[in-house]
C-alpha positions in Angstrom: 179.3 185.6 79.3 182.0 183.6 77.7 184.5 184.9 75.1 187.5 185.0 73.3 190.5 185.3 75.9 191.6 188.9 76.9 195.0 190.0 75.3 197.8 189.5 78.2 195.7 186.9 79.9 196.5 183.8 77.7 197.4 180.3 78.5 200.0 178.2 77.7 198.0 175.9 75.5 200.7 172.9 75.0 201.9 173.3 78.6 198.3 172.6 79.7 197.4 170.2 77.1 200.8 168.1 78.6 198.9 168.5 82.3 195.7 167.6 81.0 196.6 164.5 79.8 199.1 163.1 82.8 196.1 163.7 85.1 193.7 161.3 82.2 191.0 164.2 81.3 192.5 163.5 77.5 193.5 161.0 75.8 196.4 163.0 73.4 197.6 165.9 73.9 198.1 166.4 69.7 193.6 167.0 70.3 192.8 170.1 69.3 192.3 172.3 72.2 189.7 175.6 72.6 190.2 178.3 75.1 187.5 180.6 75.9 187.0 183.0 78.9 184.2 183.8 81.3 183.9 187.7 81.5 181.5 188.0 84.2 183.1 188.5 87.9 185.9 190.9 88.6 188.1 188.3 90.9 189.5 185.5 89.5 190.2 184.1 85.8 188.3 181.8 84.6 188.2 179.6 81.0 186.4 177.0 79.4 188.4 174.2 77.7 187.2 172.5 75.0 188.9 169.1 73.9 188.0 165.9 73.1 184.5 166.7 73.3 184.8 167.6 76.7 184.1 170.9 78.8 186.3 171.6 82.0 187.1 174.8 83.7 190.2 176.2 85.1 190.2 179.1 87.4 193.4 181.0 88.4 194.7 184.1 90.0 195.0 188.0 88.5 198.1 189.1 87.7 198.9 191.3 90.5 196.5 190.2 92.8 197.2 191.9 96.5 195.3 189.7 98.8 193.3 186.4 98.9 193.3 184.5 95.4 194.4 181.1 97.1 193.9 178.5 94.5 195.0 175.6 96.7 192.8 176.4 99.5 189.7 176.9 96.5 190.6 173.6 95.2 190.5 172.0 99.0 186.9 173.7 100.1 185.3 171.9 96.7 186.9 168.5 97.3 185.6 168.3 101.0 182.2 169.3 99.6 182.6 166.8 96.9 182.1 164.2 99.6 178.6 165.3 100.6 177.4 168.0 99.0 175.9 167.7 95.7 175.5 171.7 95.4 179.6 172.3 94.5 181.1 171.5 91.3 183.6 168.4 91.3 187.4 169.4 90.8 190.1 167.2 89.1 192.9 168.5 89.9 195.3 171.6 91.3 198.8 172.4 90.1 201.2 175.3 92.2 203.5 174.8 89.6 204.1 177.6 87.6 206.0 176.6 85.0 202.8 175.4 83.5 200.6 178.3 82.6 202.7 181.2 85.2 200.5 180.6 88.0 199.0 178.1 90.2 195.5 176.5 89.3 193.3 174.1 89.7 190.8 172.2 86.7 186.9 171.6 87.5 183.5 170.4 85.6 181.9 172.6 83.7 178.2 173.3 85.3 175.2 173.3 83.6 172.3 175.4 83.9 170.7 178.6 84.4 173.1 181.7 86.0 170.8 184.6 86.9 172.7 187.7 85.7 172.2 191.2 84.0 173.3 189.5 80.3 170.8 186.7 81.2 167.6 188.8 81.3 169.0 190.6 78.5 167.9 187.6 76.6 164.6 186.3 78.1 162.0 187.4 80.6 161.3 186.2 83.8 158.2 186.4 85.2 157.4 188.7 88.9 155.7 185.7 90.2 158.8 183.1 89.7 161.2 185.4 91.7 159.5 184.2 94.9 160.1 180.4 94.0 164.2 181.9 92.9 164.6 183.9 96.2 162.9 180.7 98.3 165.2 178.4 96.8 168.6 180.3 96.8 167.8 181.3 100.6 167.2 177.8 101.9 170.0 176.6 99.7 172.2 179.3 101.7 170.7 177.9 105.1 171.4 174.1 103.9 175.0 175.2 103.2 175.6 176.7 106.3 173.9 173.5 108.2 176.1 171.3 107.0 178.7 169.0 109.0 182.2 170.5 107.9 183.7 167.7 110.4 182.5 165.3 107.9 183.2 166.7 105.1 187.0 167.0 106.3 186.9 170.4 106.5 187.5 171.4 110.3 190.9 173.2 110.1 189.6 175.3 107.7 189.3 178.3 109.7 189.4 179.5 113.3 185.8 180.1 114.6 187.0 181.5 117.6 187.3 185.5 117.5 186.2 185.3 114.1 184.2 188.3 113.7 187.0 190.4 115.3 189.7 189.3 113.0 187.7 189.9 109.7 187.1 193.7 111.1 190.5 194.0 111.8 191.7 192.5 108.5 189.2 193.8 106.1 190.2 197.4 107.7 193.6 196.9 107.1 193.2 195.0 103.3 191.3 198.5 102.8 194.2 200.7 103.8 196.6 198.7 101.6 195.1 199.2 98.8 193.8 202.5 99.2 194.2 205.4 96.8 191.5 207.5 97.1 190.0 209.9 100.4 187.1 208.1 101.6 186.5 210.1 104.9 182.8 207.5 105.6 185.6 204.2 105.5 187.4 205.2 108.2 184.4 206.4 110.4 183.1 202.4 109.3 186.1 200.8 110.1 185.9 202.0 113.6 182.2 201.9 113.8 182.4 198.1 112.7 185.3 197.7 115.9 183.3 199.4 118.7 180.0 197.7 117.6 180.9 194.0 116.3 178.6 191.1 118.5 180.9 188.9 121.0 178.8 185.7 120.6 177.6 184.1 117.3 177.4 181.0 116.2 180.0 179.5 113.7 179.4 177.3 110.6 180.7 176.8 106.8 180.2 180.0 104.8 180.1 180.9 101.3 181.2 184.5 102.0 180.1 185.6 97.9 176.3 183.8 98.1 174.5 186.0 95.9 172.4 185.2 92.6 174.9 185.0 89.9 177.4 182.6 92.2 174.9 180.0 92.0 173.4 177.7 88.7 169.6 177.0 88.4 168.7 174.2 86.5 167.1 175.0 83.4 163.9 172.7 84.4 163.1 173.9 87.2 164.1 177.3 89.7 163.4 175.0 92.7 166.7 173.6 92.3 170.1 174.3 92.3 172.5 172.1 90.0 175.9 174.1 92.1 177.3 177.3 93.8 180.3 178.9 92.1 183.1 180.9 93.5 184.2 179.4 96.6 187.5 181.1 97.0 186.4 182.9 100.5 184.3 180.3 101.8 185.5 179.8 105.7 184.4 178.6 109.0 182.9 181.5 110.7 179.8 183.4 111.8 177.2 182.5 109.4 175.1 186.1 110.0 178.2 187.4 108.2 177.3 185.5 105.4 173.8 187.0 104.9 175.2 190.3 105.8 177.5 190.0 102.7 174.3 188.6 100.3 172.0 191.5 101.9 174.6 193.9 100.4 174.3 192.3 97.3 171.0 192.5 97.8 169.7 196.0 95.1 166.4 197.1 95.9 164.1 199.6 93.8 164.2 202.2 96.4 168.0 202.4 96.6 169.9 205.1 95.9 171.1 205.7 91.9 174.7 204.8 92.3 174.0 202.1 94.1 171.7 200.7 91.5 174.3 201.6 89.0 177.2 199.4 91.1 175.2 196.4 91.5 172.9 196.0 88.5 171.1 193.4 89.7 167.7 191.4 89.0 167.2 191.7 93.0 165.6 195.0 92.0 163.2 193.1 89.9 159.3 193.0 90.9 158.8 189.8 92.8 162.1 190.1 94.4 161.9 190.4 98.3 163.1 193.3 100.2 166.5 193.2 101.7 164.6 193.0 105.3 162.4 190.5 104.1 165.2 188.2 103.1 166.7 188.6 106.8 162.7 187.6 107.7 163.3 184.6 105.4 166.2 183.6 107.1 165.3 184.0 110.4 162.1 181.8 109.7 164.0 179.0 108.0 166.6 178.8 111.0 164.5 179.4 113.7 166.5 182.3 115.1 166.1 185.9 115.4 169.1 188.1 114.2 170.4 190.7 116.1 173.0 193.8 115.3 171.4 193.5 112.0 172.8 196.5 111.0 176.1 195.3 111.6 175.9 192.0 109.6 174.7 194.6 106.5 177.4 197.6 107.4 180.3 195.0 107.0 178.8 193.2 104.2 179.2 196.5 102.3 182.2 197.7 103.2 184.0 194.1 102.8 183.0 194.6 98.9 184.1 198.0 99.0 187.3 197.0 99.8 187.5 194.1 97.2 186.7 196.2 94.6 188.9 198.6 95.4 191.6 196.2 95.5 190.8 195.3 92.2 191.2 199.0 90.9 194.4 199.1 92.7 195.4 196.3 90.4 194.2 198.5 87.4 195.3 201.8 88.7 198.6 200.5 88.9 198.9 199.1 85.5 198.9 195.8 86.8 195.7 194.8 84.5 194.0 196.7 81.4 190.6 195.5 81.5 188.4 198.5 81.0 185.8 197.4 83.5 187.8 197.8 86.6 188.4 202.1 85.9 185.7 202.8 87.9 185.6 200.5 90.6 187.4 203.0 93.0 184.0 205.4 92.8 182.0 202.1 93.4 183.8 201.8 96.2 183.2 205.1 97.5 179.6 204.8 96.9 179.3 201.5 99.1 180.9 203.3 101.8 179.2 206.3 102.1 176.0 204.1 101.7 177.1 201.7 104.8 177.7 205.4 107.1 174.2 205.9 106.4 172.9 203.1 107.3 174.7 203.5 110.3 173.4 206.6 110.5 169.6 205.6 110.1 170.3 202.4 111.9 168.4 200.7 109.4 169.0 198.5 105.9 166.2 200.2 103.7 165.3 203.1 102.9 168.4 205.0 103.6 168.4 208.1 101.3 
């Protein structure tokens, strides 16, 4: 949903105007500029400019953000993709100069199309049957993404593939920790659960690391085609199983739990939708490889969102942001981790309660 822009989270309007047109996306900066802001997400801030006819997007960092939030490295990832794959929106330009609207950013297209979310199906119905088509597409766009040459696309130093899995245990545990401020007894027993039981061979390729329904745009004519994926601030070079461990977690399924349906109000719960297993099933058919430590892949996908949401209530416990949504994100939190223990527990990914 866009709206108006959220009191304390303003931009400097002239400033950006003046950047706007010495990088020749306007044509006077005196053109009268409109500033909206994209309310879904809880990571980055986003906003829609409207001048001269035109419609970009500039995404920047929270105000007290505690880890991550790296709008140079964001604005790299999409112009490597821009050279060969069509799926990314193209950027314009990135700025660390803060003089210009008090934090770094970087300017993109605006992408049209279809974004499947809560608000969305407030407002029309989708049918069961087209869900299959929606899950079929978004998984084998996830499989062409993680396919692709990131040699070519000048993209090879973006991460260290080697000991991969063992450094996102180990810094997801301690990101956790950090920002910690309530007793959680089932995150500690995770975070050495994930230690003792992470694989020692995968493969490695470019990940999205946020791939779930509302980070990518249909096009409106058609759900076997995606116009773009949005939110690439985590995307990496690493194992892609943690990837679809991270969708999977995403992934809300009738049968689950109450709170957890209430955390992640998702269509994935919709009839037509697949199950969580038979998504891994679609993945493994599409690659051509069976996935083991499945219950790993799924264990850490849940507990790395528990910890970014509770960084982001750390932000609001701490005064460091006001927006109402965040106040309950520690108990979300606390819900995804007691929900991962079972799991563990049951050594399944369905089912668990």
């Amino acid at each position: 949903m866009i709206q108006k822009v959220r009191k304390g989270e303003e931009l400097n309007e002239i400033n950006l105007k003046k950047f706007l047109k010495e990088i020749n996306l306007i044509s006077n900066i005196k053109s009268d500029l409109s500033v909206l802001q994209f309310s879904n997400g809880f990571s980055n801030l986003t906003y829609q400019l409207n001048i001269e006819d035109k419609e970009y997007v500039i995404r920047k960092p929270p105000k007290g953000a505690v880890y991550g939030h790296d709008m140079g490295r964001e604005y790299k990832v999409l112009r490597g993709l821009n050279n060969g794959f069509n799926k990314a929106p193209i950027v314009y330009a990135y700025s660390n100069d803060n003089t210009i609207i008090g934090s770094e950013f970087y300017i993109m297209e605006k992408v049209n199309g279809t974004i499947i979310t809560p608000r969305e199906l407030k407002e029309r119905t989708i049918p069961a049957k087209d869900y299959k088509i929606i899950s079929e597409t978004w998984l084998n766009t996830m499989v062409e993404l993680h396919y692709l040459d990131y040699n070519k696309l000048g993209l090879s130093d973006l991460g260290k593939p080697e000991g991969y899995v063992e450094r996102q245990v180990r810094n997801w545990g301690k990101q956790y920790l950090k920002a910690a401020t309530d007793d959680i007894k089932e995150a500690e027993l995770i975070m050495n659960w994930l230690n003792d039981n992470q694989p020692k061979q995968y493969k490695h390729s470019l990940i999205h690391n946020d791939y779930k329904y509302d980070n990518v745009v249909f096009s409106t004519e058609s759900w076997t085609k995606i116009n773009s994926i949005l939110d690439w601030e985590m995307c990496t070079i690493g194992d892609p199983l943690m990837d679809l461990g991270t969708s999977i977690a995403y992934w809300a399924m009738p049968s689950d739990p109450k709170g957890l349906k209430t955390a992640f109000d998702y269509p994935t719960s919709l009839e037509g939708n697949p199950t969580r297993l038979e998504v891994v099933k679609m993945y493994e058919k599409e690659t051509g490889e069976s996935i083991n430590n499945l219950v790993f892949y799924y264990v850490f996908g849940l507990f790395k969102i528990a910890v970014i949401v509770q960084q982001i209530y750390y932000r609001y416990n701490k005064g460091l942001t006001t927006n109402e949504k965040f106040k309950d994100l520690n108990k979300i939190a606390e819900i995804l981790c007691k929900i991962g223990w079972q799991s563990i527990q049951k050594n399944r990914i369905e089912n668990l309660f």
